[in-house]
C-alpha positions in Angstrom: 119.0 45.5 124.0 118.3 48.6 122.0 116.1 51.0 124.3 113.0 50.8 126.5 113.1 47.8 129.4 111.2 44.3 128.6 107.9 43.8 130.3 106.5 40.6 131.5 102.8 40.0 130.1 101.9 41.5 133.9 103.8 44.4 133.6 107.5 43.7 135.3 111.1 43.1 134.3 112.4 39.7 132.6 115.0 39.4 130.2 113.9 40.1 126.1 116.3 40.3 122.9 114.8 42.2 120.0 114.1 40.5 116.8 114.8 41.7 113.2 111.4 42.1 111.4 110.3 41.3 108.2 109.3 44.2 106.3 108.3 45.6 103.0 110.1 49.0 101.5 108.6 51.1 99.3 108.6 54.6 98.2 111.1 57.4 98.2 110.5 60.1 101.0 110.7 61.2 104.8 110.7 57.5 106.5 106.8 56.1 108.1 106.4 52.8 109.7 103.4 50.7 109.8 102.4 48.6 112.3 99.9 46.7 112.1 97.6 45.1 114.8 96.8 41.5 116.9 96.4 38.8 114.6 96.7 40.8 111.4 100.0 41.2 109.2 101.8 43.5 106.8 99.4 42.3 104.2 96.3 44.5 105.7 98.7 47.6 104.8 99.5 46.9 101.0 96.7 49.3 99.8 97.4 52.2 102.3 101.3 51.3 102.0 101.3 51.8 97.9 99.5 54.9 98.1 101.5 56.6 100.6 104.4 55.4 98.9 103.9 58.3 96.2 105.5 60.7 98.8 106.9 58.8 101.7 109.8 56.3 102.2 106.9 53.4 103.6 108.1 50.3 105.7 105.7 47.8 106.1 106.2 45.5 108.8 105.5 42.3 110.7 105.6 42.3 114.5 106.9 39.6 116.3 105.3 36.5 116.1 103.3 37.9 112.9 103.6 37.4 109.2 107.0 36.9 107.8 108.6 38.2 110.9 110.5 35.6 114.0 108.5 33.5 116.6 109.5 34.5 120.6 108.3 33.3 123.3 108.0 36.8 124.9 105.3 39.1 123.7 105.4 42.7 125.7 105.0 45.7 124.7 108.3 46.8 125.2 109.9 44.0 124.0 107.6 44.5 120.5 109.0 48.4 120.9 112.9 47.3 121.2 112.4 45.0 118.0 110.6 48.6 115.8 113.9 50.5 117.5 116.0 47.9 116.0 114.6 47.9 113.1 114.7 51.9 112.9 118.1 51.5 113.8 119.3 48.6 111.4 117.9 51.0 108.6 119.4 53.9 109.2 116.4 55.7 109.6 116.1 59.4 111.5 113.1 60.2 113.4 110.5 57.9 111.7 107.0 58.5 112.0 104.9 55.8 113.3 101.4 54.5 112.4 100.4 51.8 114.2 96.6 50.2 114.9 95.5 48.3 117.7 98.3 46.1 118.6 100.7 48.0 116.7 99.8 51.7 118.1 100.6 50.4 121.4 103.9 49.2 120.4 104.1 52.8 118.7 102.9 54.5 122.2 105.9 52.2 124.1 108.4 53.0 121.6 107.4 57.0 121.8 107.9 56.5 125.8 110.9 54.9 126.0 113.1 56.3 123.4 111.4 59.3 122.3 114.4 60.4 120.2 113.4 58.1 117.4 110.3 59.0 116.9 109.0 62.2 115.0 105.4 61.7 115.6 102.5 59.4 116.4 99.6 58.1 114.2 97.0 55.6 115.9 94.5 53.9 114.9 91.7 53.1 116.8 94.1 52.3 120.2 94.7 54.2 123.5 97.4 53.4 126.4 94.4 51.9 128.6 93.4 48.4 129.3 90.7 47.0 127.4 88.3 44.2 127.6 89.4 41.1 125.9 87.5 40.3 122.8 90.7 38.2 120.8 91.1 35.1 123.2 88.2 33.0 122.1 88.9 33.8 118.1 92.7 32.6 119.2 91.1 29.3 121.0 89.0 28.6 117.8 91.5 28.7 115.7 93.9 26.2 117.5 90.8 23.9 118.0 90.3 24.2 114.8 94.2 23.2 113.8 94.3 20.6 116.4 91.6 18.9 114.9 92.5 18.7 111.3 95.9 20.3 110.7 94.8 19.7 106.6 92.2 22.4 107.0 91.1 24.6 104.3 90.5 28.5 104.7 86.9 27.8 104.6 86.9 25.7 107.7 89.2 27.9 109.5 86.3 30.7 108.3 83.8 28.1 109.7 85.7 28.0 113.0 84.3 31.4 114.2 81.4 31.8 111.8 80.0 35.0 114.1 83.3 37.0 113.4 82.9 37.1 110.0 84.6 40.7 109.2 87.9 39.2 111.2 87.8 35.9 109.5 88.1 37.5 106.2 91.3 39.4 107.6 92.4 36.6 109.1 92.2 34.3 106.4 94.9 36.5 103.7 97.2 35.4 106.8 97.0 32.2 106.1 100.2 30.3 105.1 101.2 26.8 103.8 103.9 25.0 105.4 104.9 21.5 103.3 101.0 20.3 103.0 99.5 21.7 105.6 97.7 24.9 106.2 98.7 26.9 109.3 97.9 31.0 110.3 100.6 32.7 109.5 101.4 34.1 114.0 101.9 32.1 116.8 98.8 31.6 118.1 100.3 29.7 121.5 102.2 32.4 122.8 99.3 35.2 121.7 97.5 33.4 123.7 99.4 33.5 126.7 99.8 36.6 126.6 96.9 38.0 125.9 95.6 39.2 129.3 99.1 42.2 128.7 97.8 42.4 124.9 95.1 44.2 126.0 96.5 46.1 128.6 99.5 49.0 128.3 102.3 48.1 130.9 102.0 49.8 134.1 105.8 50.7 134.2 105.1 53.1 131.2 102.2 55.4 132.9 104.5 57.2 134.9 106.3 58.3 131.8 105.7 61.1 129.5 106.4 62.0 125.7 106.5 65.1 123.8 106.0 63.5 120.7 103.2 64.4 119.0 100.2 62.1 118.6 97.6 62.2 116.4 94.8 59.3 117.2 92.5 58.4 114.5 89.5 56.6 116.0 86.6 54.8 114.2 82.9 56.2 114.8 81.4 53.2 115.9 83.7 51.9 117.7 84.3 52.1 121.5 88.2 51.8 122.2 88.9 56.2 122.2 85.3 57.6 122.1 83.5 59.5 123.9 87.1 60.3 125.7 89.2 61.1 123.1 92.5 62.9 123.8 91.9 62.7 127.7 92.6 58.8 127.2 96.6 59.9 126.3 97.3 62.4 128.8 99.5 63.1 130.9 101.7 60.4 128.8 101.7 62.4 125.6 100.2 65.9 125.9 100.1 66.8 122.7 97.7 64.3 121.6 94.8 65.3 119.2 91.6 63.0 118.1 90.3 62.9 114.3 87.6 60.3 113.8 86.0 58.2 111.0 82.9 58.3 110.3 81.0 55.1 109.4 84.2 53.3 110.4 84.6 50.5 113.2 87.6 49.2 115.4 89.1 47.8 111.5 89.1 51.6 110.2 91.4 50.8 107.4 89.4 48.0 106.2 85.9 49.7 106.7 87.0 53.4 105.4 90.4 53.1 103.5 90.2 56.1 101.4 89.3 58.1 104.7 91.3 56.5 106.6 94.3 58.0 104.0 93.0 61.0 104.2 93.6 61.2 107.3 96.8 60.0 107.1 98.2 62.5 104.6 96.5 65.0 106.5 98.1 64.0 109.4 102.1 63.4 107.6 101.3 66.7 105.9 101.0 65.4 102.3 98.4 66.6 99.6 98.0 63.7 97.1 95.2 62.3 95.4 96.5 58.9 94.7 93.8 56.7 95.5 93.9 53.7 97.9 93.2 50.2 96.8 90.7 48.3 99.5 93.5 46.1 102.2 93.4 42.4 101.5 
């Protein structure tokens, strides 16, 4: 195992292995990850990847159970953290910087805890180490209803499936994926599912810990996960934490706000470009 310690879905000990993620390289420059968040992929980066690529070294990766990346049956946050250390590792890479949304700044937040020597700084998106109420597990449900019924589905019906989500169908459909004839989404959806009641939450065994890293969070206007709060939400685990927000911009910043949303980004990596974004599948 490559740093941290594995956390069950209720916060404790069990065995983990970290996995070698699928990622896409691009760009010459100092190294930035992006992690992306529940139920999304690498894909939801490529517009915010290619322009950062003009002055960074940009990996664009698939957590577990995600995209292009391996299946597990275990789906902590630390256990997601030891498979980004490995992958920092595997690449040779010093001190990355790490964005990460939802899902993915948690990971970003565990990894930062637990071996803080990889990591040169923190970008979130939208995420703070604190529980929050779950608003994913009856999208997941739909969509294995939906793929239990008619494994032959087309995008539209899986669209039709949660027809009052409409904005997260149309980023979950990109992630769809044919396998011989049929049609499947492209993350385990079983094991997401059991796990989401620790998906939502930040593991207890980390709150005790504390990072000097530095941490910018990016949070959207209208949305509810880091406002009013802020940088309060971070502390004492990582002090130097600062707030920027979006305006106009929901929980899916990067989808609602790209070229802001960059902005912010270069702002925050210290780059002055005015290579424009393309809108994220």
């Amino acid at each position: 195992m490559h740093g941290g310690f594995p956390l069950s879905a209720e916060g404790d000990a069990v065995p983990a292995c970290a996995l070698d993620l699928a990622c896409e390289v691009s760009g010459r420059g100092p190294p930035v990850l992006l992690l992306h968040g529940l139920l999304a992929s690498s894909a939801n980066w490529c517009g915010i990847a290619e322009a950062l690529a003009v002055s960074c070294r940009v990996y664009n990766v698939d957590l577990r159970n995600h995209g292009a990346s391996p299946w597990a049956t275990a789906m902590s946050y630390a256990s997601m953290a030891d498979d980004v250390l490995r992958l920092i590792e595997r690449e040779g890479l010093d001190a990355p910087t790490l964005v990460g949304h939802s899902m993915g700044g948690k990971v970003a937040m565990a990894l930062a805890l637990t071996a803080p020597y990889a990591v040169k700084r923190l970008i979130t998106i939208d995420v703070a180490p604190v529980t929050y109420v779950d608003r994913f597990s009856h999208q997941v449900q739909s969509m294995i209803e939906t793929l239990a019924r008619d494994p032959l589905a087309t995008q539209q019906d899986a669209s039709a499936a949660h027809p009052a989500d409409a904005a997260l169908a149309h980023w979950m459909l990109p992630r769809l994926s044919a396998r011989h004839t049929y049609v499947d989404w492209r993350c385990n959806l079983g094991v997401i599912a059991r796990s989401m009641q620790g998906l939502c939450a930040f593991p207890r065994t980390l709150r005790h810990l504390s990072s000097t890293v530095s941490l910018t969070a990016i949070a959207g206007e209208r949305s509810d996960c880091v406002l009013p709060a802020g940088p309060a939400l971070y502390q004492p685990m990582f002090p130097r934490a600062t707030a920027r927000v979006v305006e106009g911009a929901g929980h899916w910043v990067h989808a609602d706000r790209p070229e802001v949303l960059l902005a912010e980004l270069r702002r925050a990596l210290g780059i002055r470009s005015r290579q424009p974004v393309a809108r994220a599948a």
